[in-house]
C-alpha positions in Angstrom: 114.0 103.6 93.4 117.3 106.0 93.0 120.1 105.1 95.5 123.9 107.0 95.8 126.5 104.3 95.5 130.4 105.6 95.4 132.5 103.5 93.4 136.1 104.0 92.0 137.1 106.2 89.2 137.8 102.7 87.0 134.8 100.9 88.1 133.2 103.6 86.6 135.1 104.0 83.0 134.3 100.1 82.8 130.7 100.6 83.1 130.8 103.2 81.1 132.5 101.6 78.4 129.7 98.4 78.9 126.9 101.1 78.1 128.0 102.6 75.7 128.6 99.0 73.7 124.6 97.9 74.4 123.6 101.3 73.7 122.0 102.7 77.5 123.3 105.5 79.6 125.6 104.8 82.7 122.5 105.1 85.1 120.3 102.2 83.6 123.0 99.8 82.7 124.0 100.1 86.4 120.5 99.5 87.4 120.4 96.4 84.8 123.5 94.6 86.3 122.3 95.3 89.6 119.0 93.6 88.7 121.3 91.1 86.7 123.4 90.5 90.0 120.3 90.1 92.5 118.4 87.6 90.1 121.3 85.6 89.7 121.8 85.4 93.4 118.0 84.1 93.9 118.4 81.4 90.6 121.1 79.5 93.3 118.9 79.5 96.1 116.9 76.3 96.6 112.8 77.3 96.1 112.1 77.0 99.5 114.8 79.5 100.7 113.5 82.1 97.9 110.2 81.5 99.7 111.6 82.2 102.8 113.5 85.3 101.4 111.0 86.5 100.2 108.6 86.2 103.0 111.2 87.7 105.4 110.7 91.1 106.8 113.6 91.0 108.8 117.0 89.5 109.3 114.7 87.5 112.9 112.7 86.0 110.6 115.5 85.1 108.1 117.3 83.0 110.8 114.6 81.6 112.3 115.4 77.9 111.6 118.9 78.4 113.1 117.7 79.7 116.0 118.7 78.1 119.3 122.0 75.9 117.7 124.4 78.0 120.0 124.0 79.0 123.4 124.6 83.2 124.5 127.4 81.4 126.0 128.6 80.0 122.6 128.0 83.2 121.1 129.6 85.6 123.3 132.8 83.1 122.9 132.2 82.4 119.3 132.0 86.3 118.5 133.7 88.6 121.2 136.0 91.2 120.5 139.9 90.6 121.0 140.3 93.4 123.3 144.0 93.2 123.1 143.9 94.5 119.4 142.1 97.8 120.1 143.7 101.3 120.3 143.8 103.3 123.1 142.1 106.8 123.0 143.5 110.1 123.8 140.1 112.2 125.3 143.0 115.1 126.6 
């Protein structure tokens, strides 16, 4: 799989210098901490909620067991927007 990612100029020069001391280009020691990053993630989760990732083909499914703990009502007031805090738009 071959994905775009934008990262800063030093982010870069850091990886950079990482591949060249284990001997890889740039584009597979990236790929190789990314692999590095995900597996690590995984290792801290309990097996059953690896199974569960795993078996997930979509965030509905991922939630499942939490489903129902808050009312829309409890939701809505939990996560609304602060309309106070947005900007007002010029359309002229």
């Amino acid at each position: 799989m071959t994905i775009t990612i934008d990262i800063r100029p030093e982010v870069q020069a850091e990886l950079a210098r990482h591949a060249a001391a284990f001997g890889r280009d740039l584009e597979s020691h990236a790929g190789r901490v990314l692999e590095e990053a995900s597996r690590v993630r995984m290792e801290r989760l309990s097996a059953d909620e690896q199974s569960r990732v795993a078996m997930a083909g979509n965030l509905m499914e991922l939630f499942a067991p939490v489903r129902g703990l808050l009312t829309d009502e409890e939701v809505d007031t939990l996560f609304s927007r602060n309309r106070s805090a947005g900007r007002t738009v010029d359309l002229a």
